[in-house]
Steps between C-alpha positions, in 0.01 A plus 500: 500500500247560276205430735685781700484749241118433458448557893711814435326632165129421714619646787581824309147462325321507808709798629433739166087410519524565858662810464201580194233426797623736684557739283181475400353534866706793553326636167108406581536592824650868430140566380330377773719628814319582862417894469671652843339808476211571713204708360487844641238640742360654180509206291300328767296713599407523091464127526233479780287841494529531084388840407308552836545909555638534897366852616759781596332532821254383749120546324394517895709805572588830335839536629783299591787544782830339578460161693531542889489235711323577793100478432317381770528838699724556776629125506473360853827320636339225644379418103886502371567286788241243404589516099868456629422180710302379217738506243735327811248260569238409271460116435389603111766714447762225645336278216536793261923538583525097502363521167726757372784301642437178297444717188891653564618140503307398216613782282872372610405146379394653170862615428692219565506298162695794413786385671651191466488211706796311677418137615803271681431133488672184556473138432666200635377111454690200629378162320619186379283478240600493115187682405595760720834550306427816310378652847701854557649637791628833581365857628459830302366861508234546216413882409170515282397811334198625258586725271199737466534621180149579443371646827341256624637482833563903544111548420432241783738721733308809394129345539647410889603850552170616395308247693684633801454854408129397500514385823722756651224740370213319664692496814508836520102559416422251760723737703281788386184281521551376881582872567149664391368190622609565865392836439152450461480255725645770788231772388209227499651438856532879583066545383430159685631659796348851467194345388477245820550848668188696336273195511583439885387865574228441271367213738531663796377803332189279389412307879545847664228642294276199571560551867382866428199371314367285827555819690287703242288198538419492903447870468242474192678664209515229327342133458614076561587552129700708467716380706456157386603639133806668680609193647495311168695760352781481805485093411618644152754669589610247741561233235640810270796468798573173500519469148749842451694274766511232356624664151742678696670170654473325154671836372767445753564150443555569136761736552653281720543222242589702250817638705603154618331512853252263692162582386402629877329820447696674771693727238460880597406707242411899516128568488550808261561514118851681328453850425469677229510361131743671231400545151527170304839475263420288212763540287462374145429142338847405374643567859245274602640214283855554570452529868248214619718223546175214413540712185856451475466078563277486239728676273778235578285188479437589129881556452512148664208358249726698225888323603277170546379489138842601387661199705257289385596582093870459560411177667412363114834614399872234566611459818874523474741371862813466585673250646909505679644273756744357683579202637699173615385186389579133564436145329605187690422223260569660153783708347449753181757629251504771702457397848209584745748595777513845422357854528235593215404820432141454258387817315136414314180708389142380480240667247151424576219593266186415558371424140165369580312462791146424409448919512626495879674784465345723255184479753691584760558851318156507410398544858767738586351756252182430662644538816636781429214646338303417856771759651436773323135463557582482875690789443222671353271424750701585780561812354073596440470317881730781636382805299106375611621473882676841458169655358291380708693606818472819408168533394423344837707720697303792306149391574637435875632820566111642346374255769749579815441871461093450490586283790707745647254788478243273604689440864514829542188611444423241723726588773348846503170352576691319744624829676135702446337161709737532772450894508099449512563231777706726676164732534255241498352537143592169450556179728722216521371300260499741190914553568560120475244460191765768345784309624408184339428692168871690523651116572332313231589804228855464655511095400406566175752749472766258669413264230547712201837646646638170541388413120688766327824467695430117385469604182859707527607201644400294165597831295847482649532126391350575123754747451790277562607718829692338796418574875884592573574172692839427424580134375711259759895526430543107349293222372281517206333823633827674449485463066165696551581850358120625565 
């Protein structure tokens, strides 16, 4: 009896000091809980530009207007067409959505230690063996369950939901991306074509002038060469041909891949440019950063460094479970006081705390503040990357527009040389020969003018994409796409 009372009175010992551990977890730990708040935008943007002064407006411009869409001049149909099979078809984009997919189900994996787990098991052995006499047989339902007292596991929910946030956001720039993308590849493809035009008329321009020259020749007018030099310079223009044709199929093919086709080169395009540009709406900085959705994933992969370094503390802290059951169990060779032929119903908790671990853990933090320090310099630099590619786009576009309407100006001057040839021609001031010598001036002034065109809409094209602006193609009803609000 009295051993009895000394199981009892150590029993109850072991209860009371187990009760002081935990009341002492509950105690350290109170100080050290998982903070669930994310930083504001404000708070991070303080964290990765410091005291870095963003400008109220645009240095390149003096005056700002709402966003509009539509910048590439009267938009062609055929070009919506191609940015909507794109986005339909696009192996890189595919990759993009898989990707976005796998970071959906790996934010749900994040949040399931916050539930508990329910595990059914069973057990039966048949032996005639003594030193199998203490085996057990039965069945049972086990439910396990962390208590997360600290955090810990709600700060590895929330680094998942950023994570996928993240990559939600970067689907939706390579949305963006693929769509100026197949922009500029259709206006490369659109001066390809004119330009495999102009330098074709340029050719034949060229050997009819050389076939003039041997007449001027047999007559006297003019010498072997002469005609020799006018030859060479038809050779010129010759390979100038083949090599504007050549661009222009490479042009093609790259529009093709980029929408998803066969790289054949037997895409139609227009020969002729959009219209008319609009006025460039800028908008200001901070719209910049709240629109721009590569902006926007780098703001939620430092909230993901921040809930990752706040896991990572409360993982130093007890781990407190759970346990309840039920089950039958069995014993064929042995009988208790009690009897193993029964239902049980076991109710038990588990406190894990991990009180040294050769500094396992304490690095572990350690690199989640530098991790997330290496955020909010991402952050940062995403941030200067943009405002650069939206300052430079402008300032392009500027110094292009300078240049198309010298250009411009230039064509028609030339064009009215054009007309004042074919007038003198008409009463035989002038002869063939001078008409197509203006000709090939008026073509190669209307290349050059091709080429700058196509540059600035480019550069719209690129502007569009710095400012964080969609091309109004609607995102596909289901599938990842669908959680894509840009």
């Amino acid at each position: 009896m009295a051993s009895h009372d000394r199981v009892h009175d150590r029993a109850n010992d072991l209860i009371h000091r187990g009760r002081e551990l935990l009341v002492m977890a509950l105690f350290v730990g109170a100080a050290g809980c998982a903070n669930l708040t994310a930083p504001d935008d404000a708070s991070i943007h303080e964290q990765a530009l410091g005291a870095m002064a963003v400008p109220a407006e645009w240095s390149a411009v003096a005056a700002t207007n709402a966003f509009r869409p539509q910048w590439l001049g009267d938009a062609d149909e055929q070009l919506q067409a191609l940015i909507d099979e794109a986005v339909a078809h696009n192996p890189d984009l595919r990759v993009a959505a898989s990707r976005l997919e796998q970071a959906r189900l790996q934010m749900r994996l994040a949040g399931a230690d916050l539930q508990p787990t329910v595990t059914l098991g069973g057990k039966y052995a048949n032996s005639l063996q003594p030193a199998n006499g203490l085996d057990i047989n039965g069945y049972g339902v086990v439910l396990n369950w962390e208590l997360d007292l600290w955090g810990r596991a709600r700060a590895e929910k929330k680094a998942g939901e950023a994570a996928y946030r993240s990559a939600e956001a970067d689907f939706a720039y390579a949305r963006q991306s693929l769509a100026a993308m197949t922009a500029r590849a259709w206006l490369l493809a659109v001066e390809a074509t004119r330009q495999s035009e102009l330098a074709t008329r340029i050719r034949d321009g060229a050997n009819a002038q050389v076939e003039l020259m041997a007449r001027r020749e047999r007559i006297g007018k003019v010498s072997g060469q002469d005609v020799a030099a006018a030859r060479a310079q038809a050779q010129t223009f010759t390979e100038a041909a083949f090599q504007t044709e050549q661009g222009r199929q490479q042009a093609l093919r790259t529009l093709e891949l980029l929408v998803g086709r066969y790289p054949s080169a037997s895409i139609a395009v227009p020969s002729t440019l959009p219209g008319k540009l609009d006025p460039i709406p800028v908008g200001v900085p901070s719209d910049v950063i709240a629109r721009r959705p590569d902006l926007l994933a780098a703001r939620k992969r430092y909230e993901q460094a921040f809930f990752n370094h706040e896991e990572a503390r409360a993982a130093r802290l007890p781990r407190i479970a759970l346990n309840l059951g039920a089950g039958h169990l069995t014993s064929e060779y042995l009988q208790f006081k009690d009897g193993l032929g029964s239902s049980v119903y076991p109710l038990g908790g588990k406190l894990l705390w991990p009180l040294f671990d050769a500094g396992r853990l304490k690095t572990q933090v350690g690199i989640r503040d530098e991790q997330q320090r290496e955020a909010a310099a991402d952050y940062a630099r995403t941030i200067l990357t943009a405002f650069g590619e939206v300052e430079s786009a402008m300032a392009a576009d500027a110094l292009l527009q300078q240049r198309e309407r010298s250009l411009t100006s230039q064509v028609e001057a030339l064009q009215q040389v054009l007309d004042a040839a074919n007038v003198q021609l008409r009463i035989g001031k002038v002869d063939r020969y001078e008409v197509l010598d203006r000709e090939l001036a008026l073509d190669a002034a209307r290349i050059a003018l091709m080429r700058v065109a196509t540059e600035r809409r480019a550069q719209r094209a690129n502007l569009h994409l710095a400012l964080g602006g969609d091309f109004g193609v609607p995102l596909q009803p289901g599938g990842p796409a669908a959680a894509t609000g840009q």
